[in-house]
C-alpha positions in Angstrom: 20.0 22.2 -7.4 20.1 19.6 -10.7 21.2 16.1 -10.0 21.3 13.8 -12.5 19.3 10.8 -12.7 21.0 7.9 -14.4 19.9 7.1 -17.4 17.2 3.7 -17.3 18.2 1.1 -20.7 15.4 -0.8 -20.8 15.6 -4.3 -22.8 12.5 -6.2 -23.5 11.3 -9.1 -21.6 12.2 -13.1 -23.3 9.0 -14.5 -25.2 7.2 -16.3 -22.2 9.2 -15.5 -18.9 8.1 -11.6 -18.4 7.9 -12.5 -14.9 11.4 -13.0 -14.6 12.9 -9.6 -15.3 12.3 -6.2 -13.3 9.3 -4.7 -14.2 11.5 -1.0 -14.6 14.7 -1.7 -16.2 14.0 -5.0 -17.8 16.8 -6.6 -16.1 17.2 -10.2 -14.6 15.6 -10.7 -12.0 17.0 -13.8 -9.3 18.0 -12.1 -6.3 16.1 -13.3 -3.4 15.3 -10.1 -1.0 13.1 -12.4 1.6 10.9 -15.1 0.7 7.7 -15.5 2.9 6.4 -18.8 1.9 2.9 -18.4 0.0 -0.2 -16.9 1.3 -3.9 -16.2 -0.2 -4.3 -13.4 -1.9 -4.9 -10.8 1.4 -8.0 -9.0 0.5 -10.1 -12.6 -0.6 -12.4 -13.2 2.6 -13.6 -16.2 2.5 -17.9 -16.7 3.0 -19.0 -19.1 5.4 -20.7 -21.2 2.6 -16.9 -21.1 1.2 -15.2 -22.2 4.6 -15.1 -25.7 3.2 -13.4 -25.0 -0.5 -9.8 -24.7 -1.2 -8.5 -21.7 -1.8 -5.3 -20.8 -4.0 -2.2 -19.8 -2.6 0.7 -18.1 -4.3 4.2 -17.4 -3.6 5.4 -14.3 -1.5 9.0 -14.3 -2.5 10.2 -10.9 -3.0 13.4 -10.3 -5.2 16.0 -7.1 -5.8 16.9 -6.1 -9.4 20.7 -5.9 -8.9 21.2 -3.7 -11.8 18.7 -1.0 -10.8 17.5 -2.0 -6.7 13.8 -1.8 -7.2 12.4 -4.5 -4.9 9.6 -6.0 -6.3 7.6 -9.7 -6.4 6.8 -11.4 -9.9 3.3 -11.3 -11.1 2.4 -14.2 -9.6 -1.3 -13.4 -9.8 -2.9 -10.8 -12.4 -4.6 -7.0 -11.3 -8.3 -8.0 -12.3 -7.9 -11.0 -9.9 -6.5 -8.8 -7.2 -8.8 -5.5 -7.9 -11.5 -6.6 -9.9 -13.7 -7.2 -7.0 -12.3 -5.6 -3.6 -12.8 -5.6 0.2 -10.7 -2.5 1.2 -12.6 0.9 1.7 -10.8 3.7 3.0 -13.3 5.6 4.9 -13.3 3.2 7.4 -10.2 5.0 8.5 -11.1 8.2 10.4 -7.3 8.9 10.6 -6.8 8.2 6.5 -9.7 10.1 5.7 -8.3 13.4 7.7 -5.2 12.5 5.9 -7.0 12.9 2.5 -8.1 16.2 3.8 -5.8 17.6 4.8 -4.0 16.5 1.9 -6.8 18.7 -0.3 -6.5 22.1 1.6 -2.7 21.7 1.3 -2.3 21.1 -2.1 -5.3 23.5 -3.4 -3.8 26.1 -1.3 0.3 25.5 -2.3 -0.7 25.2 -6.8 -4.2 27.1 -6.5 -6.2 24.6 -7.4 -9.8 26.5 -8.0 -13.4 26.3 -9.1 -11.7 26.5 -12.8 -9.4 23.5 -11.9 -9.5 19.8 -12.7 -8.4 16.8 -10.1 -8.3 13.1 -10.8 -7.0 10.6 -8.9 -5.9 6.9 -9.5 -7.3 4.1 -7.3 -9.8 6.7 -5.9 -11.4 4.0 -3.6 -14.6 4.9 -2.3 -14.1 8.7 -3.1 -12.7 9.0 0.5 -10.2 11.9 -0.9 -12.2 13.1 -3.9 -15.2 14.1 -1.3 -13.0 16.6 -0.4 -12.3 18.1 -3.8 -16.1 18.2 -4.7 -17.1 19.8 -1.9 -14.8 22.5 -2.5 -16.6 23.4 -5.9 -13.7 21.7 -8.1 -14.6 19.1 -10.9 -13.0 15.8 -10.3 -12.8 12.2 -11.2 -12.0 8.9 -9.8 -10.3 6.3 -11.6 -11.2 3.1 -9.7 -11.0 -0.5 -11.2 -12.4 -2.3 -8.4 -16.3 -2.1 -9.6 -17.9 -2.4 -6.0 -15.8 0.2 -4.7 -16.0 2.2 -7.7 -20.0 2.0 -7.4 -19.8 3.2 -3.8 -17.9 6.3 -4.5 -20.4 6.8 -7.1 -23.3 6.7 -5.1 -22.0 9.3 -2.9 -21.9 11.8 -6.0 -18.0 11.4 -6.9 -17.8 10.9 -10.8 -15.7 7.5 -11.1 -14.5 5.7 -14.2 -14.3 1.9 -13.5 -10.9 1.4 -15.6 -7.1 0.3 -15.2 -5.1 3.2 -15.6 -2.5 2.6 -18.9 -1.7 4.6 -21.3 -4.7 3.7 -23.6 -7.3 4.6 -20.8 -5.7 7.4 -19.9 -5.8 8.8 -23.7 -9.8 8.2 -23.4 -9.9 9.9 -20.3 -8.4 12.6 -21.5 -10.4 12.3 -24.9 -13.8 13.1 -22.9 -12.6 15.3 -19.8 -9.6 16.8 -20.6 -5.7 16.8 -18.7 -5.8 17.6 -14.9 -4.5 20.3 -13.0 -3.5 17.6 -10.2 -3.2 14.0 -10.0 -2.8 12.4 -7.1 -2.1 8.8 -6.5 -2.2 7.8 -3.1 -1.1 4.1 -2.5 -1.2 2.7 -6.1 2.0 3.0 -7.5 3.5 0.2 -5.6 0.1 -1.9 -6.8 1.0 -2.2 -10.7 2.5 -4.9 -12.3 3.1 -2.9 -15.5 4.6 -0.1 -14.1 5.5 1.8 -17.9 2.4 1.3 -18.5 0.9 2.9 -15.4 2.6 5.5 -15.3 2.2 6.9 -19.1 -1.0 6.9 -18.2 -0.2 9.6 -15.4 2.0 11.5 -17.6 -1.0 11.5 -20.4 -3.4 12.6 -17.8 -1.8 15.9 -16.3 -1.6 19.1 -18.2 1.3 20.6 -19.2 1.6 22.8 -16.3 -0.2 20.5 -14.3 1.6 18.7 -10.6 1.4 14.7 -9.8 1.7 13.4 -6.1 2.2 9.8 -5.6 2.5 8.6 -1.9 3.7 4.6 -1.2 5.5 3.0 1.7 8.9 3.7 1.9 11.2 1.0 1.5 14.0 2.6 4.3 10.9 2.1 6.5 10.1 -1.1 6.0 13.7 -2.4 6.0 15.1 -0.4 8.6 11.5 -0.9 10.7 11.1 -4.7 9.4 7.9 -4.2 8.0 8.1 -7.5 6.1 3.9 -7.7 6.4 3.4 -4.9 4.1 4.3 -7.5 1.2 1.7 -9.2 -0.1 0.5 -9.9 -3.9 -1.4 -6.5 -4.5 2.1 -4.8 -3.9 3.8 -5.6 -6.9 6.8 -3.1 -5.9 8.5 -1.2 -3.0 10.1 2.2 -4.0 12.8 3.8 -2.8 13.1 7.5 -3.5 15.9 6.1 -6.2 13.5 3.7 -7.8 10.9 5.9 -7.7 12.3 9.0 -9.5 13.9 6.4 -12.4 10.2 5.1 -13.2 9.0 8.6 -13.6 12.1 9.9 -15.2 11.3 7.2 -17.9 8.0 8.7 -18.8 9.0 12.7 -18.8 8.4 13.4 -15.4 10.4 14.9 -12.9 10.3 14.6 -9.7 10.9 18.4 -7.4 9.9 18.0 -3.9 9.7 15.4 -1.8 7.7 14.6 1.9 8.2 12.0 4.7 5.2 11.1 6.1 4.4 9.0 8.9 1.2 7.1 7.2 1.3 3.2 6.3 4.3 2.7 8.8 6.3 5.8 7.0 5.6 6.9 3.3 7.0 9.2 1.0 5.0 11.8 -0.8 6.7 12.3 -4.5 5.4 16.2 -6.3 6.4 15.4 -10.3 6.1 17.5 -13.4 6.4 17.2 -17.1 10.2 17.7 -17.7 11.4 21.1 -19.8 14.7 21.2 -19.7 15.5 19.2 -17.2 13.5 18.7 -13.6 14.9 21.5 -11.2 15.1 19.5 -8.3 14.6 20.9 -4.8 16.8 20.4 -1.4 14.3 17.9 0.1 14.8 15.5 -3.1 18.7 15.8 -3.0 19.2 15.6 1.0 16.6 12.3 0.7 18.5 10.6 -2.4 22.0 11.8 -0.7 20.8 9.6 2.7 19.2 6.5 0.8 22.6 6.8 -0.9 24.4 6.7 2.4 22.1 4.2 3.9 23.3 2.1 0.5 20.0 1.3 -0.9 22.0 1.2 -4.3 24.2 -1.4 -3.3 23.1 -5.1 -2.7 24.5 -5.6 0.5 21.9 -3.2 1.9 19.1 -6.1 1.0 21.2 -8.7 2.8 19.8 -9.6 6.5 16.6 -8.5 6.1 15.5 -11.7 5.9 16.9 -13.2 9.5 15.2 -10.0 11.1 12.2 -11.5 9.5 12.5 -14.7 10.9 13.1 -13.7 14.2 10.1 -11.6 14.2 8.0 -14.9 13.9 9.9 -16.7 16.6 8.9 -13.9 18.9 5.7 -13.2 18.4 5.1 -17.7 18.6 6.9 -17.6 21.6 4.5 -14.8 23.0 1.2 -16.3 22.2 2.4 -19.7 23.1 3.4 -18.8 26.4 0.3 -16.7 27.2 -1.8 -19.4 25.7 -0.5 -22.2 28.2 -1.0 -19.7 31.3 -4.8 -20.0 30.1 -4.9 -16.2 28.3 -6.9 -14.9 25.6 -5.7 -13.3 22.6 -8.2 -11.8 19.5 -7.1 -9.6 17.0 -8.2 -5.9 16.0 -8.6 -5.4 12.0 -8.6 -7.6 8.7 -6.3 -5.7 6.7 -3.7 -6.9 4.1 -0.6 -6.5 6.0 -2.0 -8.7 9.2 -3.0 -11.2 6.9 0.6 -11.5 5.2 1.5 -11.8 9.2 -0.7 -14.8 10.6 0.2 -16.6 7.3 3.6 -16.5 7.2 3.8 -17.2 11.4 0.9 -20.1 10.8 -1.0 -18.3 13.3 -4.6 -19.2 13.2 -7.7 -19.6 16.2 -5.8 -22.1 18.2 -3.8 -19.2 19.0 -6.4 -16.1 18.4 -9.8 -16.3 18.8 -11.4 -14.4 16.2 -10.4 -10.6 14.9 -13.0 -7.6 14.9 -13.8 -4.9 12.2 -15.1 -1.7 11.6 -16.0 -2.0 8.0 -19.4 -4.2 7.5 -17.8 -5.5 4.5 -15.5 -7.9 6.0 -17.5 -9.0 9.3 -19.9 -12.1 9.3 -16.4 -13.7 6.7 -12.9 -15.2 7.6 -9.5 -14.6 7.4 -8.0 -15.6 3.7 -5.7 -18.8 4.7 -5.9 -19.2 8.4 -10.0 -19.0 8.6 -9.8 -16.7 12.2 -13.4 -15.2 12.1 -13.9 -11.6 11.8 -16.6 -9.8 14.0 -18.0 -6.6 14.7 -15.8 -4.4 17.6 -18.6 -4.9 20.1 -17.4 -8.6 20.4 -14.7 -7.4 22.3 -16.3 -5.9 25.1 -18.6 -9.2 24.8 -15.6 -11.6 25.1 -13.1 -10.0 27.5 -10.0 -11.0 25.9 -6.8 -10.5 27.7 -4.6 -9.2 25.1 -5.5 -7.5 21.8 -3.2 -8.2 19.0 -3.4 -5.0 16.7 -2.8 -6.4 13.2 -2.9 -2.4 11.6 -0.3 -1.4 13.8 0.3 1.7 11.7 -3.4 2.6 13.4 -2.2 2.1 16.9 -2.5 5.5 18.0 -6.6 5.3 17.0 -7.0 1.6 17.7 -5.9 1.9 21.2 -7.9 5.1 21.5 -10.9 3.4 20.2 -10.4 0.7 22.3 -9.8 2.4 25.9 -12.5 0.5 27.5 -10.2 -2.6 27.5 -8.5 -1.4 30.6 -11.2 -1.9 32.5 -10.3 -5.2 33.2 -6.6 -5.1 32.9 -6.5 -6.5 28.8 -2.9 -5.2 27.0 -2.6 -4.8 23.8 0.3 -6.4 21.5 2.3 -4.7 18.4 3.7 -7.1 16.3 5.9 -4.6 14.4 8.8 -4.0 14.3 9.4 -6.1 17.8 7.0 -7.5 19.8 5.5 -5.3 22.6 2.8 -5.0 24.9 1.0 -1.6 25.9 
């Protein structure tokens, strides 16, 4: 089945405002989606000898292009601020990193991807995916501009390049190693502010005959499930299947299959091609674009009352801790990621109403929360501490968290999702 994808006009930014037109169809862009104050960047833990200094805070106010409906914030803040040094590694995630792998046998097996074969994939993290690839015999390569990380994934014998995927890098990549059989991007595409750029890039690294996979949050998701602390400033945009297939579109890429996936609070997983004669689009892409259509994701009356189910969220989840606080309960917090930083920010909830919040990954614990300063600790302080309730800030990890955290029964603790409602197991 063919459907047409609208053609994208795209007019050039004014001299000096580029931050206030849509970063796909060069539109204007003043159409407030929700605005959540402003908030420290979410991955910038702050050091003890740091607990004292200022920090900078910039604006989460998210708008909607009302000419082509990508939601997206303004580059408030630049990529080598955000990435250049980072705090997030993905193998601290047993459940992501059997993702990645399973995500490797599937797509080796469905394009026969072989010794002979070539895989890169942007924002490669530690190598958490590309561990997978290697092992299997295949050559790969990460493309990682967060240098720490990038060195991490290096050490563990994954070839990384410590670059920002663009057009230009992506010719010099090419230049030395060749076009890939498969690219995948898993979680990066909403994280560009130059989002023509980026993606040339992917169309210059895969071969002719070659597949892309990009996997983000889904924006029905995070609207219908009112995932509003998914925004913060690394995610410079949040794709609907619509949006989505326009950016590739743009670059030569068609877009032929299409996965829902329940990872990150519900994703979509996009398969893309170089276009020859037009993308030949398969039933999954046409039954998803015919339901975002339905749902009216084109249309800006969709985008209105989002932002009152965001308000009551914070009313709800105050009202919660306040009243367990004054019957004399404890509350901590399980994780440091980005999205339960966007969270205690935007509800102003800091240690007078949770104690502290635990990791797994020993690069965040010993440092605080960016903004509200709630110390982060090692999991054992939980079984130390006997809180009653455990406020599970990656509540896309329940499922393992609460696993992982059985023992808490013992004496009767419960533990709270903030997302989309308030609940206690």
């Amino acid at each position: 089945m063919t459907v047409p994808i609208p053609t994208l006009e795209r007019t050039q930014p004014e001299t000096g405002a580029p931050d206030h037109v849509c970063r796909l169809c060069g539109g204007p862009l003043e159409r407030v989606f929700v605005d959540l104050g402003t908030s420290p960047l979410c991955e910038s833990y702050v050091r003890q000898e740091d607990y004292d200094r200022a920090e900078p805070f910039f604006p989460l106010r998210v708008f909607v292009c009302e000419r082509c409906f990508l939601v997206q914030l303004r580059d408030y803040v630049g990529s080598e601020t955000i990435f250049g040094d980072y705090a997030y590694f993905s193998s601290y995630s047993d459940s992501w990193v059997r993702h990645a792998e399973r995500y490797v046998e599937r797509m080796c097996e469905r394009f026969s991807v072989g010794p002979s074969g070539f895989v890169v994939e942007a924002a490669s993290n530690d190598g958490y995916l590309l561990q997978h690839v290697v092992a299997r015999g295949i050559r790969a390569l990460g493309i990682e501009p967060a240098r720490n990380v990038a060195q991490v994934a290096r050490e563990r014998g994954i070839p990384t390049v410590s670059v920002f995927l663009g057009e230009q890098t992506a010719r010099e990549i090419v230049a030395e190693h060749g076009r890939a059989d498969l690219v995948a991007g898993n979680n990066v595409f909403a994280h560009v502010p130059d989002l023509h750029d980026f993606t040339a890039g992917l169309a210059t690294l895969l071969a002719p005959d070659g597949v892309l996979t990009l996997e983000f949050p889904h924006l029905l998701r995070l609207v219908a499930e009112n995932q509003f602390d998914t925004i913060y400033h690394e995610h410079f945009s949040y794709f609907s299947l619509h949006t989505a297939q326009r950016a590739l579109a743009a670059h030569g890429l068609g877009v032929f299959d299409v996965e829902e996936l329940a990872s990150h609070g519900g994703s979509l997983r996009l398969y893309a091609r170089h276009e020859q004669g037009g993308p030949a689009i398969g039933g999954a892409v046409a039954e998803l674009l015919e339901r975002e259509r339905a749902e009216g994701v084109e249309t800006l009356a969709y985008y209105d009352g989002f932002a009152a189910r965001v308000h009551e969220t914070k009313r709800a989840l105050l009202a919660f801790l306040i009243d367990v606080g004054r019957d004399g309960k404890t509350v901590v917090g399980y994780g440091a990621p980005g999205k339960g930083n966007t969270l205690l920010n935007y509800c102003g909830i800091r240690t007078d109403f949770v104690d502290y919040t635990v990791d797994r990954s020993p690069h965040k614990q010993g440092l605080f929360l960016p903004g509200t300063r709630i110390p982060i600790h090692h999991p054992n302080r939980i079984a130390e501490t006997r809180p009653d309730y455990v406020l599970i800030l990656p509540w896309n990890l329940t499922d393992e968290i609460v696993a992982q955290l059985a023992y808490v029964r013992e004496w009767g603790a419960g533990f709270v999702v903030p997302i989309p409602q308030v609940r206690v197991l």
